[in-house]
Structures are given as C-alpha cells and as structure tokens.
N, C-alpha and C positions, 0 to 999 in steps of 0.2 A: 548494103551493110555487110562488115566479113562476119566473118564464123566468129569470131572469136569476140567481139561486139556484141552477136546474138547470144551467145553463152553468157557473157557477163551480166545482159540486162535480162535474160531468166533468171539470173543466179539473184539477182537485186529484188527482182521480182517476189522470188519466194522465198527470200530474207523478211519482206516488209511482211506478206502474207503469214508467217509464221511471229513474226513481231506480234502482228495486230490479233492472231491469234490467241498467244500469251497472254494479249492484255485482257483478250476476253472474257478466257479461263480466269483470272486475275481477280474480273471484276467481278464474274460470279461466285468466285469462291469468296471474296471480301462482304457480296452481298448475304450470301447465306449465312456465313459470321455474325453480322448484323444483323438479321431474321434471329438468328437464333440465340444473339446476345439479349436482343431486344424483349424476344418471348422470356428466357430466364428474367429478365431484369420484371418482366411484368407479373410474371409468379410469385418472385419475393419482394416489392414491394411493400414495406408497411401501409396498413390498413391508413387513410385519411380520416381523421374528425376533425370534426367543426371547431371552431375558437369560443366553447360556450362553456360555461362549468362544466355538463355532461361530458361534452366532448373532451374537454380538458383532463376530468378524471378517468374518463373509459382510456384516452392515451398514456396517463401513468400508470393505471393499475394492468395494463397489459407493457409498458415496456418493464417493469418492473417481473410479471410475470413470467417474462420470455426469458428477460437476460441477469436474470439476479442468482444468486450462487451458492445462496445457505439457505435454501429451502427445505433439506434435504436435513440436515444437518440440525436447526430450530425448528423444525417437527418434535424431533428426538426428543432435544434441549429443555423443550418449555411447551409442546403442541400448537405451534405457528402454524394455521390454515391459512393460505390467501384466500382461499372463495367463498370463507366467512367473513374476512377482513372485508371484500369486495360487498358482499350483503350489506355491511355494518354499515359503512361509509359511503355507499351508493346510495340510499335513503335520506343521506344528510345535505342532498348535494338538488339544489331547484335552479331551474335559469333567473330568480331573482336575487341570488346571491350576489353581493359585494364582493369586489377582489380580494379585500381582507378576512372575509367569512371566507371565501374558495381555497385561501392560501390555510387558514386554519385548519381544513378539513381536510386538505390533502398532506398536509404536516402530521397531524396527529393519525394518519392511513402509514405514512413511511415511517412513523413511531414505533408501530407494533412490527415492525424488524429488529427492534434493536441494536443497530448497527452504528458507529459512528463514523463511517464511511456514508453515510448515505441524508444526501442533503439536498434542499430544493432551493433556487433563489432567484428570488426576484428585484423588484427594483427599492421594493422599501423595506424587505425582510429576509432572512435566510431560515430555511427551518432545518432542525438538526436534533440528533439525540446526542445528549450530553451525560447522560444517568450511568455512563458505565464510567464516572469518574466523579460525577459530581453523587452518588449516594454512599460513596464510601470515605473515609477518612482521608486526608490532605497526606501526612507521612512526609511533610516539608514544609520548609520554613524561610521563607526569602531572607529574612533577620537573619536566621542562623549561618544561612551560605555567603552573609555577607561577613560575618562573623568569622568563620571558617577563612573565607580566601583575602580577608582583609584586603589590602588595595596595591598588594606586593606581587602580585599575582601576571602571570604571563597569559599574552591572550591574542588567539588568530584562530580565524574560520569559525569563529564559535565555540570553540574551546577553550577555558579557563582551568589552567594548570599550575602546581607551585609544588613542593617539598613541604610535607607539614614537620613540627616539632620533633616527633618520634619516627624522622626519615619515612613516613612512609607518603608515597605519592598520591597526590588527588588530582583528578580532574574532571571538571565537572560540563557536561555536554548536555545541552538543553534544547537541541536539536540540531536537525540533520538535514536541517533548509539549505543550508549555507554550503559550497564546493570546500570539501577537506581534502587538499591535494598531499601526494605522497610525500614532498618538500616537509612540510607541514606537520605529519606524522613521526618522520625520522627526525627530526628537530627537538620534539615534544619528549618522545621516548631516550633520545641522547641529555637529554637534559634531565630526565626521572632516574638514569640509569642508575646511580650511585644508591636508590632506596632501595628497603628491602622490599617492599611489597608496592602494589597498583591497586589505588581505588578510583574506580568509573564509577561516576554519581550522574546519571542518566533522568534520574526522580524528573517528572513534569516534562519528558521528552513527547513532543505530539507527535513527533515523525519528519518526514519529507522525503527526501531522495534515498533509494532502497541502495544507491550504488555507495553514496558514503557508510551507510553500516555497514555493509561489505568489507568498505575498502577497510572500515577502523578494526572490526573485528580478523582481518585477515591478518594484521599483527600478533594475533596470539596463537595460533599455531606455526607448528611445522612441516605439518604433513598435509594434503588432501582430506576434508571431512564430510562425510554426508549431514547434512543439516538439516535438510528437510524435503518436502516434495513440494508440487506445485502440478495443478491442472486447470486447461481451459473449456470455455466453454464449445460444444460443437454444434449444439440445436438448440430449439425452442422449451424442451421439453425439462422438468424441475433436475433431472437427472442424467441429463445429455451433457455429458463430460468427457475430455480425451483420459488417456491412461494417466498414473501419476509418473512425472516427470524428476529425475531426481534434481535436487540442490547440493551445490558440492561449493564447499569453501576452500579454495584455496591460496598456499601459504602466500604472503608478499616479498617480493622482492627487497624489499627495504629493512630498516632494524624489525625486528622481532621481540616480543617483549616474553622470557625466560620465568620472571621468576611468578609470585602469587598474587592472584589478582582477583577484586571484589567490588561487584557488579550493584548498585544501590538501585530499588526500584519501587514504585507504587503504582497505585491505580491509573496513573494519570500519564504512565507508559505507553506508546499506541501507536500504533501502524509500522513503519519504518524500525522506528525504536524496538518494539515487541520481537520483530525480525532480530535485529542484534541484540536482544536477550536471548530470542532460539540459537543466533550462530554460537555465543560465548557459552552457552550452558554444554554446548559440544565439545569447546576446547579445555583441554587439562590444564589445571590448578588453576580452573576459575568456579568461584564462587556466587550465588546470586543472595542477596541479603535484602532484606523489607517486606513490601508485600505484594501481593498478586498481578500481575501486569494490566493495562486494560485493555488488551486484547488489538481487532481491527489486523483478521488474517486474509484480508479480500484484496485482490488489485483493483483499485475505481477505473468504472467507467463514466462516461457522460451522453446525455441524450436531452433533447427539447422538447418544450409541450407546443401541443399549436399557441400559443400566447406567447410565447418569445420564454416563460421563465426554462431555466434549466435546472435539470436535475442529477443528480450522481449519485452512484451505485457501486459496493463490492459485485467483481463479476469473472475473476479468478481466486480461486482458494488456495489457502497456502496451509501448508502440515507440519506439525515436527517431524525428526528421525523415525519416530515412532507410529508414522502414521494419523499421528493425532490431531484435530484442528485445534488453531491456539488461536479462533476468534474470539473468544471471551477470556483470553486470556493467558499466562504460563506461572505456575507458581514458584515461590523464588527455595531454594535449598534452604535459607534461615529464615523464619518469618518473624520481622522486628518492626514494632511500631514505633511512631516520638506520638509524643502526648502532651496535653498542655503543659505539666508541671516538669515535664521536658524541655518546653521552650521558656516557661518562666525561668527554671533557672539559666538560661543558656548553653543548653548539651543539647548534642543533636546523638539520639541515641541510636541511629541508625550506621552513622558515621562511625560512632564508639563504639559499636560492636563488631565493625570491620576490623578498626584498626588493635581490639585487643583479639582479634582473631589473628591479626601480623603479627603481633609481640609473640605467640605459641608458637 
C-alpha cells in the first residue's frame, strides 16, 4: 500500500471514529433531556381521580382552585371562601348519587363565584350563572329596536345601521360573534358621515371575539390610548399573578369617526362587550348612557372532569386605566332607565336621551 493510501484510510478512519463519537455525545445528551423532561413532566402532572362523584368534585374544586383568577378580588367583594365553599358541597356529594343530582351539586359549587364566564356541560345540561343580568332590569326592548330601525335599515357583520330623523346616526351591535372587517367599518362610518352625532346601542351584547371590539372601538380615537391592563396567571397559588401588562388602543387605519358619540348599555353587557365599553369610555367625546354593564373581566379557560363533562373558567383578569377590575361591571356617565309605561307608549327613553343630548 503507498503512503499516501495509508494516510487517506487513517484519515477515513478518524473521520468515522469521531462521527460515531458525536452520535454518542448526541445520544446521551438527547437521553438526559428526556430523564429530565420526563422527571419535570412527573412533578407537575395533575393529581388523577377516579370517575365517581367524589372523584369528580375533588377534580373541579381543585382545578378551580389552582387556575381561577378572582379569588383575590371576591374575597374583597362579597367574602368568597373556597375551602368553605369546599366544606359546603363536599357533604352533599355520596357515590349514590345520579348524574343529575352530581351535575346539581357541582353547579350550584361554581354558583358561589359568581361569574358568568364560568360554566359546566354535559350532555343533557349546561350549568351557568345568569344573576348578573337576569336580577336586574331588562333597559331594552326588542319591539322598540324594531321600531327604531324599522326595515330601511343597512346591515353586515352584525351590524344594523341607518340615519335616524334628527340626522343623528344609530347603530345597533348585539354582538361580537360575527368577523367585523375594516371593509365593513369604513363603509358603515362613510355612510353615517353626514350626521351630527353616533349612537352605538350595544344593549344585550353577550360578547365574543375581544378582537372585533378592538377593531370597532379603534375608530374612535386618534391617538394611542391606555385602556387598561391585563395579567396572567404564573402558579397554583390564589395570588400567583405576573405584573400588569398594559392595554393600549390604537388608532385605525381606516375612517375615523370625529364628531359625538353615545354608547347605550345595560346589565346584559358582558365580556367582549364590557371590554369595548372600557376602550370607548377612554376615547374623547364619547359618552356612556343607561345602566351598569354586566361585567365578565376574566379570559376563559377550559378544563375536563374525569367524566368527559367539561368545564370553563375566567383565568386572566382584566382592569380599567385605573387599575380597577370591571368584573362586576363599569358604570355608564348617564344612568337612564326605559320602564314599562316607556315601552307602552313606544319611546325608547334610553335612545331619547342620547339623541337630545346630540340636539345640545
């Protein structure tokens, strides 16, 4: 063999040797990764129970426990204890219970949150708290809005818009399920332009996607606003929070709407909706008119019981400018009720005292 032969096939030699070397190192570093994925993964594993009532309630009232976000907050409020709530309802709860007696007793357990974010469901029932709208007065009138926008009315994305009599603009948004694209917007607002004033009648908005309020409310400024804050959860613990994070609205690209604008709202305000009554109450020459919003300042989360139902929870909080949580609610700058002998005669007196608020 020449020299030059023997050099190449050492050279090959401890090419492979260092190859297979690599792979070594490779594979033990890949394996200690997984030693040590495996070990964390075995620390935080939630606890297992069994598929029984017991077990069923020991797994809500602990995921509830861990990951829910106004503990802290309805203590304050009203003195919300879980681990009397847990006393209460652990008693009520045997392995001869019916699915219908278990779903009972875990419903009226997520009851004492008071939250309408926070709902269980199974296959023949949903449990839910309704009270932060259903004990207070209605402030709307499906008659009336029918009345109001008679059948002239323009309408996309869920928006119902028209010019009323005394030039001033309505439109009425009953939620924020629906994709409201910027098209949409500039359309709506080039067609209102000629009125002197804006009224947003939002009354009986449940909520839905947090990015169309955004998007509707970012028409009414010009400038960058702080709106509010927002924090998530980091632990287990009632008050394991990250810092607040700000909320900043900014302006849109698209038409902008200049002149005075009035924001209609009741109890029956909530989640999404409550959110763009906090952006608008931020922007200049907007007014809020009616009554108290119904609140629902959490982001939902969702989680499973061993039984297949599932269950949903607020589990980030969200604030005014102010700091303030507006889960239970925001109160409007004019507080205007309608009453029955309001809708007897057909006046919607909530509507009426926006629009002689545009006449001044």
């Amino acid at each position: 063999m020449r020299k030059t032969e023997k050099i190449n096939s050492y050279t090959l030699l401890y090419n492979i040797r260092c190859i297979f070397g690599k792979l070594c190192s490779a594979v033990c570093l890949l394996s200690t990764v997984l030693f040590t994925a495996l070990s964390f993964a075995s620390c935080v594993d939630e606890e297992e129970y069994d598929d029984t009532p017991k077990g069923n309630f020991e797994a809500l009232w602990k995921i509830i426990d861990q990951r829910y976000c106004f503990f802290d907050y309805k203590k304050q409020e009203y003195g919300l204890d879980w681990n009397a709530v847990y006393a209460k309802y652990s008693a009520q709860v045997d392995k001869t219970m019916t699915e219908q007696q278990l779903f009972e007793v875990l419903g009226n357990m997520l009851g004492e949150l008071r939250d309408g974010h926070v709902n269980m469901y199974s296959s023949f029932n949903s449990a839910r708290y309704w009270s932060w709208h259903e004990n207070y007065p209605k402030n709307f009138s499906d008659t009336l809005e029918r009345k109001y926008l008679g059948t002239d009315y323009n309408f996309v994305s869920g928006l119902k818009y028209k010019k009323l009599d005394d030039n001033v603009g309505y439109v009425r948004c009953e939620s924020f399920q629906s994709a409201i694209g910027n098209g949409n917007l500039d359309d709506m607002l080039l067609f209102l332009a000629p009125c002197n004033a804006l009224i947003i009648d939002v009354r009986n908005n449940g909520g839905g996607q947090l990015t169309m309020a955004e998007r509707f409310a970012a028409r009414f400024t010009n400038r960058e606003l702080l709106v509010g804050y927002m924090q998530h959860k980091t632990g287990t613990g009632h008050s394991d929070f990250s810092k607040l994070k700000e909320q900043k609205l900014k302006p849109s690209n698209g038409i902008r709407w200049q002149k005075r604008v009035y924001v209609l709202t009741n109890r029956s305000v909530y989640s999404a909706a409550n959110e763009f009554v906090k952006y608008m109450k931020c922007c200049p020459q907007v007014i809020v008119i009616g009554d108290k919003t119904g609140g629902g300042a959490g982001m939902p989360f969702s989680s499973e019981l061993p039984n297949g139902w599932s269950v949903r929870f607020s589990a980030c909080p969200m604030y005014d400018k102010d700091k303030q949580s507006t889960e239970f609610g925001i109160e409007p700058d004019c507080n205007v009720g309608l009453g029955d002998a309001d809708v007897a005669r057909g006046v919607d007196s909530i509507i009426e005292f926006a629009r002689s608020m545009a006449k001044q």
